[in-house]
DOTOR-929863 format. One record per residue (C-alpha): residue in one letter; x, y, z. Coordinates in steps of 0.1 Angstrom, whole numbers, padded with zeros to 4 digits, always signed. Each point is the difference from the previous one (the first is absolute). Example, Ala and Ser with C-alpha at 12.3 -4.5 7.8 and 13.67 -1.06 7.14 Angstrom:
<atoms>
a+0123-0045+0078;s+0014+0034-0007;
</atoms>
This chain:
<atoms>
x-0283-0088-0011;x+0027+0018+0021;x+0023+0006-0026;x+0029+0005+0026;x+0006-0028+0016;x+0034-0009+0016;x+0016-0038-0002;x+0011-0003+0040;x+0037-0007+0002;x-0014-0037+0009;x-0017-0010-0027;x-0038-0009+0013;x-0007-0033+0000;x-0020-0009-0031;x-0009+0035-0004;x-0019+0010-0031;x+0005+0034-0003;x-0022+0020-0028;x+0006+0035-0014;x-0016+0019-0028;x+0025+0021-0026;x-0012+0035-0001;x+0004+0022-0031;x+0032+0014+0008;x+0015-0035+0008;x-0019-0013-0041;x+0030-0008-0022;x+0023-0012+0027;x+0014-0035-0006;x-0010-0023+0028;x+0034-0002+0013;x+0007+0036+0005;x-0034+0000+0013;x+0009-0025+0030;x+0031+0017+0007;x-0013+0034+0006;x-0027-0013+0019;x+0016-0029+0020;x+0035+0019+0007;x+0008-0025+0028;x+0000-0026-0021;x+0027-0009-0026;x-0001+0004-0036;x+0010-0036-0002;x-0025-0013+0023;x-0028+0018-0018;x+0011-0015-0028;x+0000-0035+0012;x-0035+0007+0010;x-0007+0004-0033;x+0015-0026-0018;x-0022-0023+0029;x-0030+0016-0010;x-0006+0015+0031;x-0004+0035-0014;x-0030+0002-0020;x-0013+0024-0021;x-0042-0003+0002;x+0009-0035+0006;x+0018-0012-0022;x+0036-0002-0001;x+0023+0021-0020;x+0034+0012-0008;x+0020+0019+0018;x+0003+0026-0030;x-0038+0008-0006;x-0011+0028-0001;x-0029+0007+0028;x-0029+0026-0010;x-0027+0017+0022;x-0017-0021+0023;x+0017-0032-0005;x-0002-0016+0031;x+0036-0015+0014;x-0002-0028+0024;x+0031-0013+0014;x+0002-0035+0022;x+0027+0000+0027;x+0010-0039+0004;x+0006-0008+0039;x+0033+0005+0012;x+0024-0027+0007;x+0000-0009+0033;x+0034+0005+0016;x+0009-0006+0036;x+0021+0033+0017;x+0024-0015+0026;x+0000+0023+0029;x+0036+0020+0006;x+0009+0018+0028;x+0007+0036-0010;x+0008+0026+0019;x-0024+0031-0004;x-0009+0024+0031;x-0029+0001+0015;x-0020+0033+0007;x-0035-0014+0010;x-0018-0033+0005;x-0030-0010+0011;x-0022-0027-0007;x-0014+0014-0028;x+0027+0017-0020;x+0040+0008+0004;x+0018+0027-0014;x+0038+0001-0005;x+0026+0020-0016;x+0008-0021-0030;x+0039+0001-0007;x+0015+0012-0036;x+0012-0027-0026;x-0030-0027+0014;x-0028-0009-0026;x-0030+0000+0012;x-0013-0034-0010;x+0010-0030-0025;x+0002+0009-0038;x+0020-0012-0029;x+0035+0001+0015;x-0008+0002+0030;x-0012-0032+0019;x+0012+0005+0031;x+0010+0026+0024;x-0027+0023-0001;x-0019+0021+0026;x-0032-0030-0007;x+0027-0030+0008;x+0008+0020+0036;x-0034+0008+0006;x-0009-0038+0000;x+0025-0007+0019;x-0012+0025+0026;x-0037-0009-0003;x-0009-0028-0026;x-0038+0003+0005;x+0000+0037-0021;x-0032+0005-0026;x+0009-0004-0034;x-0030+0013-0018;x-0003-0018-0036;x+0027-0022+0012;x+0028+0027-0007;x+0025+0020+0023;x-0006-0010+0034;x-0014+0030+0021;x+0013+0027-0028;x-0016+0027-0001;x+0018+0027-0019;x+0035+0000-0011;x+0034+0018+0004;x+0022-0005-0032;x+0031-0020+0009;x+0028+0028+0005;x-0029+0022+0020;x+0007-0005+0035;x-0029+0009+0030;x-0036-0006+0016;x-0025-0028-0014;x-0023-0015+0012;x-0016-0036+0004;x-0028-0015+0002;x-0004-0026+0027;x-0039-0010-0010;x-0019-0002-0027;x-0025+0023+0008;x+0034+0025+0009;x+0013-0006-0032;x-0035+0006-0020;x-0007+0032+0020;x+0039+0017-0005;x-0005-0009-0041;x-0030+0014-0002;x+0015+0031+0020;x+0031+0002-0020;x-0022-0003-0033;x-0020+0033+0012;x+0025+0019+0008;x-0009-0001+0038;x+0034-0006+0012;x+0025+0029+0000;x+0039-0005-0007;x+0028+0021-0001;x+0035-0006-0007;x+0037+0012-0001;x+0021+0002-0028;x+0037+0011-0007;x-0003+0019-0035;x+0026+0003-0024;x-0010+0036-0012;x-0024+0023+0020;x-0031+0008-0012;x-0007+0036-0011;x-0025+0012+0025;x+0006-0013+0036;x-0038-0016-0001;x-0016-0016-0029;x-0026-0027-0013;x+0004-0020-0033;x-0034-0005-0014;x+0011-0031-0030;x-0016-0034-0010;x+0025-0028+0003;x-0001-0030-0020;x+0023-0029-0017;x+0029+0017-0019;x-0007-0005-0034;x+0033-0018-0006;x+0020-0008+0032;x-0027-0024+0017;x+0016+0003+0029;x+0000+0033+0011;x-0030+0023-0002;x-0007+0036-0018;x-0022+0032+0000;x-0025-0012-0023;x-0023+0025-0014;x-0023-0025-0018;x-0002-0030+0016;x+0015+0006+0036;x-0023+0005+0032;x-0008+0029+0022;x+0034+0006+0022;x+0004+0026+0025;x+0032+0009+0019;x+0012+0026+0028;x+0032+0010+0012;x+0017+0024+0023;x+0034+0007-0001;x+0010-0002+0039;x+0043+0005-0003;x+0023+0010-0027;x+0035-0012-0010;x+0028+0021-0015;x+0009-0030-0024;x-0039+0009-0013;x-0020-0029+0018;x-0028+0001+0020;x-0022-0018+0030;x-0036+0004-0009;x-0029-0015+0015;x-0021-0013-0025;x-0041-0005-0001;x-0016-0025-0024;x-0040+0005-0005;x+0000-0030-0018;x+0018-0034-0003;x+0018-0009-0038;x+0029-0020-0001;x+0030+0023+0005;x-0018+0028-0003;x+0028+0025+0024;x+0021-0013-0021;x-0016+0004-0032;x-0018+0037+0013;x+0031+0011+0015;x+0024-0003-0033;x-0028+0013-0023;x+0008+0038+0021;x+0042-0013-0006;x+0006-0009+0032;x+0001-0039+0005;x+0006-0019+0028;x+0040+0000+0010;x+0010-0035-0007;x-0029-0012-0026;x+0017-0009-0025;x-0034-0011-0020;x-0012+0034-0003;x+0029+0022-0001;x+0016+0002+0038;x+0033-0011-0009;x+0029+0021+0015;x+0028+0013-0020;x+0032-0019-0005;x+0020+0022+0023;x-0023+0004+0022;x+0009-0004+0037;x-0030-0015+0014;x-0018-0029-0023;x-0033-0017+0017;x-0002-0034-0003;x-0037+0000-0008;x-0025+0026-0001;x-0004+0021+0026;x-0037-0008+0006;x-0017-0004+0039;x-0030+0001+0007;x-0006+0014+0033;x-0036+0005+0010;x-0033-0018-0001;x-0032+0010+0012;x-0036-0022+0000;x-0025-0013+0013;x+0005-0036+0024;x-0017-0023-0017;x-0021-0013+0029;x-0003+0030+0025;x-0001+0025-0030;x+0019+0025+0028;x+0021+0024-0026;x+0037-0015+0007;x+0036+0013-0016;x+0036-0014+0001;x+0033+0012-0010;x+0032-0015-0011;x+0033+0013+0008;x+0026+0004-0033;x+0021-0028-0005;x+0034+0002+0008;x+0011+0002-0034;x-0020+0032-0006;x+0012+0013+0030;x+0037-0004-0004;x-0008+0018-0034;x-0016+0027+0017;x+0028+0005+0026;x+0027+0002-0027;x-0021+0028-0022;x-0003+0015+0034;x+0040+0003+0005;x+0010+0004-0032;x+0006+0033-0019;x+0006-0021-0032;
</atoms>
């Protein structure tokens, strides 16, 4: 059994999804279990699961406090989602590349990349259907998504356009095939000009929204930076390189060495009170992209330019002697 599977964001249609506790995992209760294993879904979803009997426990349902030993098997049934229509919206996003089987654009800060609890409209997925409404949605979720920016990240994505696009860029994005760089604005400089963070990420163990260096449970993160200009107020504009793909893992890698993101106020980017300058989200772009075209397989790469937010910032630490 592959004992580290991962729950799409979409839930798979009907999917049953086995895994067998190893010895380390013996002891656990069946709750914790599914949280540490499933991070992407919530506690109270898991639980619900549960309480359906569609987690069970060498097939038979239990509760969500037993305790799991060695070699129990865990099977968990994802129930089909609800089908819900997405009205097309236009929304204004520019456009780096298009052809007919992909598009990249630099996606703009403060837009959500597609619908989720409180946000049902508006997003990058509702503009993209109203640019193209015959994108692949693979397992019926996220129509040509193929990797995400978190909503206050600004830059390059891309899209798929076909099916076989979209299949080919996920896999490539899985493997680690495509290569990403980004810019940041950080609050504090690092130490040493160059650097790599070598930390698994995973679910914090008690804000479930944000994410943590996680010794135990976390998965295999790697990030590089290199500090490229220095402030006198103490930031810094680095570019930073991620060998791998968590969820906010700059963010998360970058204030593990004490120097956050300026702006993030999740992880420890927020400005003093007093402070003259005070981002209005994290100062997060991601700039570069390199791959493979999914049909031609010709080596391609794109850049985004900062937003202008970021580079009004930049101009002012310019000027300013603070």
């Amino acid at each position: 059994m592959n004992n580290d599977l991962q729950v799409p964001k979409d839930q798979p249609q009907g999917a049953q999804l086995p895994c067998s506790v190893q010895s380390e995992e013996a002891g656990q209760r069946l709750d914790h279990f599914l949280v540490c294993k499933y991070p992407d879904q919530s506690r109270s979803y898991l639980h619900k699961l549960i309480g359906m009997a569609n987690i069970l426990v060498d097939g038979q349902p239990v509760k969500a406090g037993y305790r799991l030993r060695t070699n129990n098997t865990v099977t968990i049934f994802f129930p089909p989602p609800q089908p819900s229509e997405i009205i097309p919206e236009h929304i204004d996003f520019p456009v780096l590349f298009e052809d007919e089987h992909l598009l990249v654009i630099n996606k703009p800060p403060g837009l959500v990349v597609h619908p989720a609890n409180g946000h049902c409209k508006g997003t990058l997925v509702h503009g993209l259907l109203y640019r193209s409404q015959d994108l692949p949605a693979i397992d019926g979720g996220r129509p040509g998504i193929v990797h995400r920016l978190d909503k206050d990240t600004s830059g390059i994505m891309l899209v798929a356009k076909t099916e076989r696009a979209m299949r080919i860029l996920m896999a490539d994005f899985k493997d680690r095939k495509i290569q990403k760089k980004y810019h940041a604005l950080l609050l504090r400089c690092p130490r040493e000009r160059d650097g790599r963070v070598v930390a698994p990420i995973g679910r914090h163990s008690v804000d479930r929204k944000k994410m943590a260096v996680q010794s135990t449970h976390g998965k295999y993160a790697a990030t590089t930076w290199h500090v490229i200009e220095s402030f006198a107020n103490g930031w810094c504009l680095a570019e930073i390189g991620i060998e791998t793909g968590r969820t906010h893992q700059i963010r998360v890698h970058m204030a593990s060495v004490k120097s956050p993101v300026a702006g993030d106020l999740l992880y420890g980017g927020a400005t003093d009170r007093n402070a003259s300058i005070k981002p209005a989200r994290q100062m997060l772009h991601a700039s570069m992209l390199r791959f493979s075209h999914p049909s031609s397989g010709e080596e391609i790469s794109f850049t985004a330019p900062l937003w202008e937010d970021m580079r009004t910032l930049l101009d002012i630490l310019r000027k300013d002697p603070f």
